[in-house]
N, C-alpha and C positions, 0 to 999 in steps of 0.2 A: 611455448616460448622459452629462451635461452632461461633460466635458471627457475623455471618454472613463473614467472611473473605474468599476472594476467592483468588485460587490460579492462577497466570499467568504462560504463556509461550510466550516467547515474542522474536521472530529472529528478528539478527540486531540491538544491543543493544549498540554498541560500541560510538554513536554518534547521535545527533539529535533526533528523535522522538524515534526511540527505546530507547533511556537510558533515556529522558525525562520521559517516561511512565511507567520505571520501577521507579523512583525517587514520582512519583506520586501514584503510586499503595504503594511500600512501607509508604507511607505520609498515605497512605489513611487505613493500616493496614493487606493490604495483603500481600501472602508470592507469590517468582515470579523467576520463575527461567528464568535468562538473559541467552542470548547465542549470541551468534557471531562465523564467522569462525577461529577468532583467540583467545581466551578466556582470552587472558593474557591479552586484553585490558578491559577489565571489572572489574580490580583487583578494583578501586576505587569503583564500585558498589557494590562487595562482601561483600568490609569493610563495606558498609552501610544495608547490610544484605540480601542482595540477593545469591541465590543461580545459581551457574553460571554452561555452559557447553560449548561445543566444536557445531556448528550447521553449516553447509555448506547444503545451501538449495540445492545445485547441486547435491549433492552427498545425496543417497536413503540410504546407511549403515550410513553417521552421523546423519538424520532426524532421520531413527528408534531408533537409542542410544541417544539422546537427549530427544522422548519422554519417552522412557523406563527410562531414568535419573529422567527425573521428576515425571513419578508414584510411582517410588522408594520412592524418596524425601516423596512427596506430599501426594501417593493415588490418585488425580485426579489433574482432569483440569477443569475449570471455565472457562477464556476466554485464547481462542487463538489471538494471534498478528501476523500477517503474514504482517511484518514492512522490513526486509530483501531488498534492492534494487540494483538497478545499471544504470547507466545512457547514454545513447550512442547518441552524437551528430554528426549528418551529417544530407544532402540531401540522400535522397533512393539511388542515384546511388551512391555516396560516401560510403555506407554502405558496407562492403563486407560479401556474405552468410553466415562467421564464424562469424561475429561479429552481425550478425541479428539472429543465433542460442544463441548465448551468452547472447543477450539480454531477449531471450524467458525464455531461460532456468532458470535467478533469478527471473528475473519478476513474470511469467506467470505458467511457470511449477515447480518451487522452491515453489511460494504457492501452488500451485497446492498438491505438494508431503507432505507439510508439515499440508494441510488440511485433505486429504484422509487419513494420517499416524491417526491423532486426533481423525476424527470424527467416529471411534467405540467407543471410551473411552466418547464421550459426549453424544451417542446413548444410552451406555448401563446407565450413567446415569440419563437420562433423562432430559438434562439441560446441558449449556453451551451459549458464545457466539465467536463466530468469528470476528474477526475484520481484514478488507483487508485493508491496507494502499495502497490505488490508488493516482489518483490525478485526479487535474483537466484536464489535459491530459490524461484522460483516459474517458472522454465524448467531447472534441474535441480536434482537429489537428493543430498543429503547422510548418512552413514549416522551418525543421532540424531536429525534434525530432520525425518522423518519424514512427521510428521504435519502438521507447520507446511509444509513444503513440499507437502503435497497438499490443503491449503486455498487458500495462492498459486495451485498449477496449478489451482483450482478458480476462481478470482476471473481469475485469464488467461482462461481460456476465457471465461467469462462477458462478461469485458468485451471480448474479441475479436470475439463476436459482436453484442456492444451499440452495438460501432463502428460495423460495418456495416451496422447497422438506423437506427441515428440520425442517418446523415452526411448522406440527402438532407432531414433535419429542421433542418437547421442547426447540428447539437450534435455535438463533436468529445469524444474519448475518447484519455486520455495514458495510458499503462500506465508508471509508474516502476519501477526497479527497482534497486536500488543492494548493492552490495556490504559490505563491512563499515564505518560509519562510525561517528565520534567519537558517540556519544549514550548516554543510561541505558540503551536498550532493550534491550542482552544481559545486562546486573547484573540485570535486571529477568526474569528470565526463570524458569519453572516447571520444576523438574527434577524427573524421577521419581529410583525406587529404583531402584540398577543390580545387571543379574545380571550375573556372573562372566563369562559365555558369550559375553557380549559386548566383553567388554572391548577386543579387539582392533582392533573396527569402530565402534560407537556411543561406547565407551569412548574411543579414542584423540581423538573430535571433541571428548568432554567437555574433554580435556586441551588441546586447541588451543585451543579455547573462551575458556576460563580463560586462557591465556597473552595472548591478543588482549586481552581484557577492559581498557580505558586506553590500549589500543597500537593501536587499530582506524584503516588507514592515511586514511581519509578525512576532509572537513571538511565537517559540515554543511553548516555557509552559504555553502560551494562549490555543495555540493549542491543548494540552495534557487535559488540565483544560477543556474547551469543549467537547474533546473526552471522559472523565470521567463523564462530565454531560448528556451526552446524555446516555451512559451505565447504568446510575444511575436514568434515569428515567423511566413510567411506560410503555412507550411505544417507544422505539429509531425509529429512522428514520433508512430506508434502507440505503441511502445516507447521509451522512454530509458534507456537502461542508463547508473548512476553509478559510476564507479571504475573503474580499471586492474584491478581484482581482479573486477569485474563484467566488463567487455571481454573477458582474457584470458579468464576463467573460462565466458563465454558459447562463445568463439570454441572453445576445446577440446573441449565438451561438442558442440559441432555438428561440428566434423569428424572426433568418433571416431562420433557416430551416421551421418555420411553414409560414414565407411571400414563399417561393418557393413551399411547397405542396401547397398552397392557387393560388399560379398565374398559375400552372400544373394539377390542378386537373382536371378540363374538359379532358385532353388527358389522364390523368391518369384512370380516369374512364370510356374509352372509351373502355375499353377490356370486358365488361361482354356479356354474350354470349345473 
């Protein structure tokens, strides 16, 4: 585009990293059309010059009219933001199967829908990138978050292999992943009913949960600011891990999983014929 400006599409824009990253794209010169399920809360982003729509990752007839809004706008798409979430706190059995479809459905198949809807428009032009707002629950598990964590490893996989399908198409694929940060998104969250039984394990997260709530060690528009510079450089990482509490948190869970392949291997490699 004329002075290199690209255009965004960005679900989830109402709050937190999505309006962070439209506030940042606009900073940075491009044009971006916000969206959220309710669009009237984007009014203050409008006025700062974004172009806004109606986007309900759930639903397959607002994704189509949301991209069609912005080729309208625009002509194209540059990067996608598939930022859109929702948060469901229990143990697995506190869970109930409406609220573990519920989960799937923004997480997992909400990007899902609003990738697939895209990626001809970045196909046909040769170029684009995707950007999945995961987290660090979405490379390991926490005991109450369950099911939100196995929507994340759901959208990991996915888009791990979406990298590798579309990199000789021109279209790059950033998998974010951030740790606890300053945003509504945990106040915001669905809790079930708790059994007793758990209190020990799912319970105790509830309790951390709540004490983080206002005290979550990160800064957004650190955040945004990183995600922009990696975008901006000549070669992004698949993954971006955000936060000290991401890094650590990552780094742990990989070297007690490579201490257990190391103390198994003998029985593990005892199957070859």
């Amino acid at each position: 585009m004329e002075n290199n400006n690209k255009v965004w599409l960005i679900t989830g824009c109402s709050t937190g990293f999505g309006r962070e990253l439209v506030l940042a794209a606009l900073a940075a010169g491009d044009q971006v059309m916000a969206t959220a399920r309710r669009p009237e809360t984007l009014a203050d982003l409008a006025s700062r010059g974004a172009s806004t729509a109606a986007l309900d990752v759930t639903d397959p007839a607002s994704v189509a009219a949301a991209v069609e809004a912005t080729m309208a706008v625009f002509g194209r798409i540059d990067v996608l933001v598939n930022n859109a979430g929702s948060l469901v706190m229990g143990a697995i059995e506190e869970v109930s199967m409406q609220q573990l479809r519920e989960q799937f459905d923004v997480v997992y198949f909400g990007a899902a829908e609003v990738t697939q809807a895209v990626l001809p428009i970045l196909r046909s032009q040769g170029s684009g990138t995707i950007v999945q707002m995961s987290s660090l629950g979405g490379l390991k598990t926490y005991p109450g978050y369950g099911v939100y964590n196995s929507a994340k490893h759901a959208l990991e996989g996915y888009s791990e292999a979406l990298a590798t399908e579309v990199a000789p198409l021109g279209i790059r694929v950033l998998i974010v992943e951030p740790g606890a940060f300053r945003t509504p998104f945990n106040g915001n969250k669905v809790t079930t009913a708790e059994l007793d039984i758990y209190r020990e394990t799912a319970g105790a997260t509830r309790v951390n949960t709540a004490a983080l709530l206002g005290n979550e060690p990160n800064d957004p528009v650190k955040g945004v600011a990183a995600i922009m510079k990696a975008l901006d450089s000549g070669n992004p990482p698949l993954r971006l891990l955000l936060g000290n509490d991401a890094v650590d948190g990552l780094r742990e869970h990989h070297e007690a999983l490579l201490a257990s392949v190391t103390e198994w291997e003998e029985l593990s490699r005892s199957t070859a014929i």
